[in-house]
C-alpha positions, -999 to +999 in steps of 0.1 A: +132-098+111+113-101+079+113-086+047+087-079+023+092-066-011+066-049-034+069-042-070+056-013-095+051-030-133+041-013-162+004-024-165+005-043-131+016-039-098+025-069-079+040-081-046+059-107-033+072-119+000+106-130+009+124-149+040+092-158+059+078-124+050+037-120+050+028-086+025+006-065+038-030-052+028-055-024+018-081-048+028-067-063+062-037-056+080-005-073+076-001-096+105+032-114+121+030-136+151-008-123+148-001-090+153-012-058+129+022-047+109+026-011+108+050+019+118+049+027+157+044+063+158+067+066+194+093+045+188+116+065+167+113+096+141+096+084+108+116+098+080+122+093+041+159+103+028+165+105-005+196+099-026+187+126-052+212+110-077+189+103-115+200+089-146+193+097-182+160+075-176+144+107-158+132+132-176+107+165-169+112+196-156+100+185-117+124+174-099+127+143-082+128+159-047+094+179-054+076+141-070+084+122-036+079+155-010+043+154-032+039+115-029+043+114+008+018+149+012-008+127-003-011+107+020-003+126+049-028+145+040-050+116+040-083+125+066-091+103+091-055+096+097-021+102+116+015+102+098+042+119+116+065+112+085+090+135+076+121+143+050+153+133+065+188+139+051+196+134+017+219+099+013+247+089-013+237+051-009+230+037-041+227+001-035+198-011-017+216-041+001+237-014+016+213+012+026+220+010+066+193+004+087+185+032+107+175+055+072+143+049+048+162+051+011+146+069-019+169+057-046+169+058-087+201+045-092+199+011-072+207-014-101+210-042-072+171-043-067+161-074-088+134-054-109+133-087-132+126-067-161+115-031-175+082-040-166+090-035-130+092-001-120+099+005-089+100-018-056+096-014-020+116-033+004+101-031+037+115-048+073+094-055+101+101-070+136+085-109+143+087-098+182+089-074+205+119-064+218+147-071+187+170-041+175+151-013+155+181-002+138+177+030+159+194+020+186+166+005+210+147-022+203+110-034+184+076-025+206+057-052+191+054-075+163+048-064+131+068-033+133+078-018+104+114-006+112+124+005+078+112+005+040+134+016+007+121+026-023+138+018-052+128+027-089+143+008-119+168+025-135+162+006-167+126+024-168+113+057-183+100+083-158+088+115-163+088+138-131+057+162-149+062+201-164+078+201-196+094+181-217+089+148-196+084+113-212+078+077-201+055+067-166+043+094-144+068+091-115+043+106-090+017+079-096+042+049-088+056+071-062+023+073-044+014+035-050+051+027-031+044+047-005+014+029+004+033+004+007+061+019+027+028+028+050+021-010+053-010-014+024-005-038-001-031-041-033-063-036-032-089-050-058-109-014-061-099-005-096-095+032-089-076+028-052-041+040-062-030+008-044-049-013-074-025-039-089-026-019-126-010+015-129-032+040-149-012+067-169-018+093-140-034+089-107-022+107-073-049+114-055-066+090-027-100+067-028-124+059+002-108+025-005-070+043+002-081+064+029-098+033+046-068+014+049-044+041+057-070+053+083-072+018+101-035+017+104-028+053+118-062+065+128-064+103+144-077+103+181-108+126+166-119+115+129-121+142+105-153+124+093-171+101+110-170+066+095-183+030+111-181-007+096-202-032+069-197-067+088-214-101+074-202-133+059-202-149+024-211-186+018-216-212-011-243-240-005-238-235+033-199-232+033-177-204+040-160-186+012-126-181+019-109-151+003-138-135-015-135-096-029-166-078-009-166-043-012-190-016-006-206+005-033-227+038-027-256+038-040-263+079-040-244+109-048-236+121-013-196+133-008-190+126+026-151+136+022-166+166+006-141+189+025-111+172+009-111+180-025-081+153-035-106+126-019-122+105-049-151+084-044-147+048-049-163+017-032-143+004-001-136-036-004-120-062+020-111-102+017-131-127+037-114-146+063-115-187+067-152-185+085-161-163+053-168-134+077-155-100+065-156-064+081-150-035+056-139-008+077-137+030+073-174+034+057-189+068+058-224+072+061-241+067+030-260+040+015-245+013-001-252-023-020-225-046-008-211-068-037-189-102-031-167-110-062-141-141-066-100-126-073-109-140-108-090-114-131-078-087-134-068-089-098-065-125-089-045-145-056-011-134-066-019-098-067-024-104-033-006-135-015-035-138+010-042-171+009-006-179+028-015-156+057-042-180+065-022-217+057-042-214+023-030-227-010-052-198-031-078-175-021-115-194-035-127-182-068-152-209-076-180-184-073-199-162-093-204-127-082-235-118-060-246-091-038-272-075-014 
């Protein structure tokens, strides 16, 4: 089994792998043993249970129930996309190392997390099978490898949150909520500054970008697409030679909505990462027209926002480029 952990901070969002764990990715999917790393809609009920237990740190006249009920609706509402996720039973666990491993724990009162600071705010912890056929926790075993066969949530208890309404202070809980449910998804950062899976958390932001619904889309797509979309393929190269790693995203170059009918849609450009070969395929493009920009992970975002250079055998993703497009 491994284990990935990713981490909310007050200004940036990071991630991080542990035991053998590879994070996943807005712009590509996760892959163990070469396989894509997501949920398997058959396998076994996919549901969130929350411990509803807060401290002193959470403040606002929400409640905490309503913020994650809201976080998950997002993105189940995302078009394009299928997420059989539900609310299971509420749970008294409030340590993380024990959360057993048949539930998905929502907790704000996990002080065993190591947050490594008030800068952290909150942390995913998600498990996925390296093979098929290893326990699921739910009494029968993985489909494939790359499963995702559970993910906690834990928010710092030594941070600020406001749940919204009245009389709320510190970080909007719903924003980091949404951003660690992308993760509990299987999406780790993306370098499109307004994805709400962007490595820096804005004051308030809990609706989806093309960028979002692109990856959540290519990891549970719907057997008929709310709106058509297709692919932007090519490679990038320096002097002749592949450019490993390289931001490329796509950028509209009108003022067409094609997610028109979902209001809570925003309109951003939609990026990958280019492989070894330099090749790329940015997936999930609606029709429009669009200027197609390459960029090095220079700053803000830069290779440990993302830790794709190690899916690849790589020391760092390639930043000795300027920025060019076409």
């Amino acid at each position: 089994m491994n284990r990935v952990s990713n981490f909310a901070a007050v200004g940036l969002i990071c991630g991080a792998a542990f035991i053998l764990a590879l994070p996943a990715f807005s712009f590509l999917p996760q892959l163990t043993a070469g396989h894509v790393d997501q949920w398997s809609l058959a396998a076994f009920p996919i549901q969130w249970n929350l411990n509803p237990a807060a401290g002193s740190n959470i403040t606002g006249s929400a409640g905490v129930a309503a913020v994650i009920t809201n976080s998950f609706a997002t993105w189940i509402a995302s078009p394009n996309t299928t997420l059989p996720v539900t609310q299971g039973s509420n749970s008294a666990v409030s340590s993380e190392s024990s959360s057993p491993p048949n539930i998905n724990l929502i907790c704000f009162v996990c002080s065993d997390v190591q947050f490594g600071g008030t800068e952290t705010l909150a942390e995913t912890i998600t498990t996925t099978a390296d093979a098929a056929g290893q326990s699921d926790g739910h009494g029968g075993t993985s489909q494939f490898a790359g499963q995702i066969i559970k993910a906690d949530i834990a928010f710092n208890p030594g941070v600020q949150f406001n749940t919204g309404g009245s009389g709320g202070t510190g970080q909007d809980m719903q924003t980091v909520a949404t951003h660690e449910i992308g993760h509990f998804f299987g999406l780790d950062h993306s370098a499109i500054t307004r994805a709400v899976m962007y490595p820096f958390a804005p004051d308030v932001l809990t609706t989806l970008s093309y960028d979002d619904v692109a990856a959540i889309s290519s990891l549970y797509p719907k057997s008929s697409s709310d709106v058509a979309t297709g692919t932007i393929s090519g490679a990038v190269t320096l002097n002749g030679t592949a450019v490993f790693g390289g931001h490329v995203y796509a950028n509209s170059t009108t003022s067409a909505t094609p997610f028109s009918a979902f209001p809570n849609i925003r309109k951003t450009p939609i990026g990958t990462l280019t492989l070894t070969d330099g090749t790329y395929l940015i997936t999930g493009v609606p029709a429009d027209s669009y200027i197609v920009i390459s960029e090095p992970l220079d700053l803000p975002v830069s290779d440990s926002d993302v830790s794709w250079a190690s899916e690849f055998g790589k020391s760092a993703v390639q930043t000795n480029f300027t920025t060019r497009w076409h």
